[in-house]
C-alpha positions in Angstrom: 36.9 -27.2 77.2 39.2 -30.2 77.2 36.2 -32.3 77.3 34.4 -30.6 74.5 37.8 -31.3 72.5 38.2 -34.8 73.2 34.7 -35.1 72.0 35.2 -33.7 68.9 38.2 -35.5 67.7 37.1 -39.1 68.9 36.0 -40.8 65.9 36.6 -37.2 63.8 36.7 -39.9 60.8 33.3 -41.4 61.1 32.1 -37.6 61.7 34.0 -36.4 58.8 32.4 -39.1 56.5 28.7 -38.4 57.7 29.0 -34.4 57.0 30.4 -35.5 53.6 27.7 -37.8 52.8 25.3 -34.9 54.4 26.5 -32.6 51.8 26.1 -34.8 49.1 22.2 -35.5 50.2 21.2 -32.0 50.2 23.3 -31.5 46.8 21.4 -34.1 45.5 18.0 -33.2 46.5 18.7 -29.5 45.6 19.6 -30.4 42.4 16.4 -32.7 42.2 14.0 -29.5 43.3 16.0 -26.8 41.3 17.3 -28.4 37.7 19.6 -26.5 35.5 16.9 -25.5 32.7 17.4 -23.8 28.9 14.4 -21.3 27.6 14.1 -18.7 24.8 12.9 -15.3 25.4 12.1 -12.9 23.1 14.2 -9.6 23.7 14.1 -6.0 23.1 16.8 -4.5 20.5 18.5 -1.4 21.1 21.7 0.6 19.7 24.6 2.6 20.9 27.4 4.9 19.7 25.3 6.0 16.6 27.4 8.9 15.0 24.5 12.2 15.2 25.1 13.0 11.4 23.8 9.2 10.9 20.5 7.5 10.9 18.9 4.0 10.8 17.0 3.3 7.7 15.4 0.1 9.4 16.0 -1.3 12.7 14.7 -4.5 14.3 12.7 -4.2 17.1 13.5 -7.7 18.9 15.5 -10.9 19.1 15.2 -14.2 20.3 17.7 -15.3 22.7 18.4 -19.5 24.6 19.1 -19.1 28.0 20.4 -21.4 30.5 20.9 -21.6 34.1 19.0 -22.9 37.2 15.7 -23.5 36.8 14.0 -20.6 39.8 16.0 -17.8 38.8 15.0 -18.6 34.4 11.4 -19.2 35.4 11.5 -15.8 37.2 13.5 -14.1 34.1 11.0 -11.6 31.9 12.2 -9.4 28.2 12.7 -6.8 30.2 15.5 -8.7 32.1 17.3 -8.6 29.2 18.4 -6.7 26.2 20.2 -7.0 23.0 22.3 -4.4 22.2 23.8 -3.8 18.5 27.2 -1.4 19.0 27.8 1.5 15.9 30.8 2.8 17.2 33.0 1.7 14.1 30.5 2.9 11.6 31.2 6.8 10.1 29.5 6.9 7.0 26.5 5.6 5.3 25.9 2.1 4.4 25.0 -1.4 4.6 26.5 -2.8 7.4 26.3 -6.5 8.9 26.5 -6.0 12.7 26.6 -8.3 16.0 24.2 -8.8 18.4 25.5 -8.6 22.3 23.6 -9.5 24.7 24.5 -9.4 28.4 23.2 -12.4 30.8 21.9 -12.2 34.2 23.7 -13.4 37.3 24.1 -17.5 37.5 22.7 -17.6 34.0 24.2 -18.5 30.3 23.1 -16.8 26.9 23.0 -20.1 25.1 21.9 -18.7 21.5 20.9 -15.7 19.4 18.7 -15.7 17.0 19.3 -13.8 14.9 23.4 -12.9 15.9 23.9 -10.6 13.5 21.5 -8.3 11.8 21.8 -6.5 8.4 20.9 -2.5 8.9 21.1 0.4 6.2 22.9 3.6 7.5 21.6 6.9 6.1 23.5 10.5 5.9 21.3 12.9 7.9 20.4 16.0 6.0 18.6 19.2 6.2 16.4 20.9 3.3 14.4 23.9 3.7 10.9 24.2 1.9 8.3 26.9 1.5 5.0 26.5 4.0 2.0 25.1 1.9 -1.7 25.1 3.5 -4.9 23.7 3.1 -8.7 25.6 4.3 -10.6 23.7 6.2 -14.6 24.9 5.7 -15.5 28.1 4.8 -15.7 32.1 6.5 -19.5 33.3 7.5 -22.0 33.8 4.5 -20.8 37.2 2.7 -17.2 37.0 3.6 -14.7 35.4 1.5 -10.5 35.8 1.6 -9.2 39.0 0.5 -5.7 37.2 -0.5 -4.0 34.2 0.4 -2.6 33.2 3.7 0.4 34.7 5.1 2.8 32.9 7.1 6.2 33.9 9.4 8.1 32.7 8.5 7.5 31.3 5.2 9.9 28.6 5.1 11.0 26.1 7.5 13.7 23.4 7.4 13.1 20.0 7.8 15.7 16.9 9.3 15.8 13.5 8.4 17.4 10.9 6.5 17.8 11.0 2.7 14.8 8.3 1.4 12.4 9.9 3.9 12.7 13.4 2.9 12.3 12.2 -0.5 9.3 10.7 0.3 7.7 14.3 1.3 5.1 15.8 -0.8 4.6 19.0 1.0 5.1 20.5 4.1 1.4 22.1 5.1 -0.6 23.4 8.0 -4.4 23.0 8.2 -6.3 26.1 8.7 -10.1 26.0 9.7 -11.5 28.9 8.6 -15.1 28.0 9.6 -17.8 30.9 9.9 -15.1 33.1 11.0 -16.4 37.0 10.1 -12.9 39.2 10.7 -9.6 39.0 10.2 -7.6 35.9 11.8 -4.5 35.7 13.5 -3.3 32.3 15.4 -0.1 29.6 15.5 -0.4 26.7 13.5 1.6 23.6 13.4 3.3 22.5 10.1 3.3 18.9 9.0 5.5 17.0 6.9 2.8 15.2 4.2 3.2 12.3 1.6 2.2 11.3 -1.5 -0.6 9.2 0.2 -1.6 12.5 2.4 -0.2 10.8 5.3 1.9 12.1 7.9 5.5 11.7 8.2 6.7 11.3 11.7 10.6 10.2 11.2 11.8 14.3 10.3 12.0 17.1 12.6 10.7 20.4 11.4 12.3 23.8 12.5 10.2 26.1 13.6 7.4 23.1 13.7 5.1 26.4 14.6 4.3 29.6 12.3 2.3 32.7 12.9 -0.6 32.6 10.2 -2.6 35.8 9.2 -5.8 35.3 7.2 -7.3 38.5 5.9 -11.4 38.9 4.7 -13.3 40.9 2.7 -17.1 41.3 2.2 -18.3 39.6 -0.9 -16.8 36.8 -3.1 -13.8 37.0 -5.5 -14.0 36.8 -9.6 -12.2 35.1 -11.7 -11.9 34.8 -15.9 -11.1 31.3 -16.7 -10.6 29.6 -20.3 -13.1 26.4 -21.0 -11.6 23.2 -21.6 -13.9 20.9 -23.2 -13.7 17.5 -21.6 -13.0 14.7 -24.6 -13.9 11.2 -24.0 -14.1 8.1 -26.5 -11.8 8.3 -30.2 -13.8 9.0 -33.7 -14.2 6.2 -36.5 -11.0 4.9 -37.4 -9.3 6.3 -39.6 -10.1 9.8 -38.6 -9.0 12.4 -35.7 -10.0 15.4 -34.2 -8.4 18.6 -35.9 -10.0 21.1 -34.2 -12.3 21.9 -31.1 -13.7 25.4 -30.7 -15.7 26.7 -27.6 -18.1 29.9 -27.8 -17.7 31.7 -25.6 -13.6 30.8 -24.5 -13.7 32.4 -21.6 -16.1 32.7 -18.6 -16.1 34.8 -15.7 -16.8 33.1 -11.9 -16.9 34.0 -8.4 -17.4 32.2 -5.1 -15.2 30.6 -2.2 -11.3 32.0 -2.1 -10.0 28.4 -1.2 -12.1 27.2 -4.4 -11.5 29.8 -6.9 -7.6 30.4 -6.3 -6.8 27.1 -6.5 -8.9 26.3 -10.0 -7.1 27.2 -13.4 -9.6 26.4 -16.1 -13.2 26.0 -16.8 -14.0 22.1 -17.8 -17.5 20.7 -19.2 -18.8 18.2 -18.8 -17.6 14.9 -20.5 -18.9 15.1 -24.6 -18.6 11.7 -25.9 -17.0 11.7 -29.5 -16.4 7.5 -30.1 -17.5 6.7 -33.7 -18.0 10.1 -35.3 -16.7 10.4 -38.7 -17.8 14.6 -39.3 -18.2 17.8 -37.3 -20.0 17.1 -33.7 -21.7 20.2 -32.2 -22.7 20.5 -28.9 -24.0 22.7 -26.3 -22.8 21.9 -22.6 -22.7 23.4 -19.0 -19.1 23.4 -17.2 -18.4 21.4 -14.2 -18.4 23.8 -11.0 -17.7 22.5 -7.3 -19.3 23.8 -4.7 -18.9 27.1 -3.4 -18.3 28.4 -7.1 -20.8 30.4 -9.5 -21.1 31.5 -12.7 -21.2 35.3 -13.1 -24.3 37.1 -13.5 -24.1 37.9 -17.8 -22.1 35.2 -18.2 -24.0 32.2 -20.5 -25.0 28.8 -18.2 -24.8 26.6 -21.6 -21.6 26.4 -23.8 -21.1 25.9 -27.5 -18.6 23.0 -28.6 -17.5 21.9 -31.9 -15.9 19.0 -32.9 -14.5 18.9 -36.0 -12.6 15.8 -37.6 -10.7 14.9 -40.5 -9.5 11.9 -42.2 -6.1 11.0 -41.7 -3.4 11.0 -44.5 -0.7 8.4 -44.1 2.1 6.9 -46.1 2.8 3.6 -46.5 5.7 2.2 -48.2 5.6 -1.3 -50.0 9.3 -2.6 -50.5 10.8 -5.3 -53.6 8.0 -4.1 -56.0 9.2 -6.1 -59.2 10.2 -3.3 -62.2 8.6 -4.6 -65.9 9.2 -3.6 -69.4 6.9 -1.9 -71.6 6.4 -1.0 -75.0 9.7 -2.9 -76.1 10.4 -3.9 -79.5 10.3 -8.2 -79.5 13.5 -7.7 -81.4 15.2 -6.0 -78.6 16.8 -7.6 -75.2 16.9 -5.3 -72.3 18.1 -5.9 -68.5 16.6 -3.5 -66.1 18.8 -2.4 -63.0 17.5 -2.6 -60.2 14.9 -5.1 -60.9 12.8 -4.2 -57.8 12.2 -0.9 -56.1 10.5 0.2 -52.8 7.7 2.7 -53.6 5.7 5.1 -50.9 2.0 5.4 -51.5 0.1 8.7 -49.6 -3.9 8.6 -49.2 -6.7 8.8 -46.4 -6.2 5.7 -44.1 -9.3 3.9 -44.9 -7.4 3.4 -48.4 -4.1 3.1 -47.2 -4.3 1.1 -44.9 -6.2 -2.1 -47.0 -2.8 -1.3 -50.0 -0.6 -4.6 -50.2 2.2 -5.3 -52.5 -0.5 -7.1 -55.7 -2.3 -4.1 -55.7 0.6 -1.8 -57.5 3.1 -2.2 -60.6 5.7 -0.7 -62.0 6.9 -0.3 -64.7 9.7 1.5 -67.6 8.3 2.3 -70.9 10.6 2.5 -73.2 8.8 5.2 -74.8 8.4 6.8 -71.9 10.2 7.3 -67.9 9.4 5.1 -65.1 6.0 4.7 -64.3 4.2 3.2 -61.1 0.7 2.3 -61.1 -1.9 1.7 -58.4 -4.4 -1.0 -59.0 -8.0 -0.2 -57.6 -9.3 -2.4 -54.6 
């Protein structure tokens, strides 16, 4: 043991030296094999402490971040490593808010940059509106059977949850029934959607009950129905003129055919009658426009009578500073006439009208007579 100690401390400076310089080889090849390297990674975004009567109107779904540290453990680094976090803890009411990105780094690493380190985000009150169940038929029951009323639901209203623009941006709130070749009465579950303008689904509400109980009663035979024609109008008479009256014989025709068809339609159109250019009465005979699935009524006429009728129209037209002349006045005589100009109003059909300009009428005081105002012919 003494032996092993004298060992040891003889020369412990030289020996002390060479570990040094030892360590500061391997530090230096190390270093040389395993650089301290920067890279940007593209991270997923997420939030915390969002108040439950709140909601996100938009929310980023990643951001870059620079990361720095040695060069095995960044190469080995993936998004999912990482995450940005944004913190809504101090927010309590709706808003737009300008918030921080945090991001936590990994062990022996640096977050260098963030891009971007704050992010803009609109805060929306979360509300709850209740709506009547709407539906739509998909096909049609078995040949002879049509619906004996329309659907019934339980319940018939629901409540939808969501933020402010978005439940704005609902149309209706429907459920899809197929009612294809069925032959008897139909009972099943359907699930109710939120709808937009566009017909497309809207996904960021929740719908309570999102299920109702639909009943779908049949009958034998097809429903009727007494509709009003409207004549379908399409072009402008010759100017000047306009439509004053349009008359349809019969009014009224009965039709039957398809529930889904005929309880949703609430007049009879024709087809399009093309008026551009006419200048007197246009009579017509035309069928009505039926979609499929619909019938006119056995007694009921297939062609129907339209007429037309048009009229000139009567305008006014006023012509202002029309100078006020003397008539009939003795050469011996001075006068001064107060106001020297007046504005006059001229009625007539427009095709007359509408040519009148300030040459084409005088007036003037007689002084044998009261004001006169003449219109010269054009």
């Amino acid at each position: 043991m003494k032996e092993l100690k004298n060992w040891f401390l003889k020369n412990i400076d030289i020996k002390l030296l060479s570990l040094f310089l030892a360590i500061i080889l391997w530090l230096y090849i190390a270093g040389g094999e395993n650089p301290i390297v920067e890279n940007f990674i593209d991270i997923s975004l997420s939030q915390n402490n969002l108040s439950e009567d709140l909601v996100i109107k938009e929310f980023p779904v990643n951001v870059s971040v620079g990361i720095k540290g040695p060069k095995n453990i960044i190469n080995n680094i993936s998004p999912g490593h990482i995450s940005g976090i944004v913190n809504f803890s101090e927010i309590s009411k709706e808003g737009l808010y300008k918030l921080e990105v945090e991001v936590a780094a990994p062990k022996r690493t640096q977050i260098t940059r963030i891009i971007p380190s704050e992010i803009k985000v609109e805060v929306e009150r979360i509300l709850t509106k209740e709506v009547e169940v709407e539906y739509s038929l998909i096909g049609i029951p078995e040949k002879g059977f049509s619906l004996a009323d329309e659907p019934q639901f339980n319940p018939l209203k629901v409540k939808i949850i969501g933020a402010k623009s978005v439940l704005e941006s609902i149309k209706q709130t429907i459920c899809a029934i197929d009612i294809s070749g069925i032959k008897e009465d139909l009972n099943k579950k359907i699930k109710v959607r939120a709808v937009g303008v566009n017909g497309n689904d809207i996904k960021e509400v929740k719908i309570e009950p999102d299920i109702v109980e639909v009943s779908i009663s049949l009958t034998r035979g097809y429903p009727e129905k007494q509709l009003a024609v409207k004549p379908k109008i399409v072009g402008k008479p010759a100017p000047g003129y306009y439509i004053s009256e349009i008359l349809s014989n019969p009014d009224e025709i009965k039709i039957f055919g398809n529930y889904s068809k005929i309880n949703s339609i609430e007049f009879l159109e024709t087809i399009p009658i093309d008026v551009s250019g006419i200048t007197k009465t246009l009579s017509v005979k035309v069928p009505p426009t039926l979609d499929e699935g619909l019938n006119i009524a056995e007694g009921e006429v297939e062609l129907i009578e339209i007429a037309i009728q048009v009229k000139e129209a009567i305008i006014d037209k006023t012509l202002k500073n029309i100078p006020v002349l003397p008539q009939n006045i003795s050469p011996f005589v001075s006068c001064e006439i107060i106001p020297e100009t007046v504005d006059i109003t001229v009625e007539g059909k427009n095709v007359l009208i509408d040519k009148l300009e300030e040459e084409n009428i005088k007036a003037s005081i007689s002084f044998m007579d009261s004001f006169t105002a003449k219109v010269k012919s054009f």
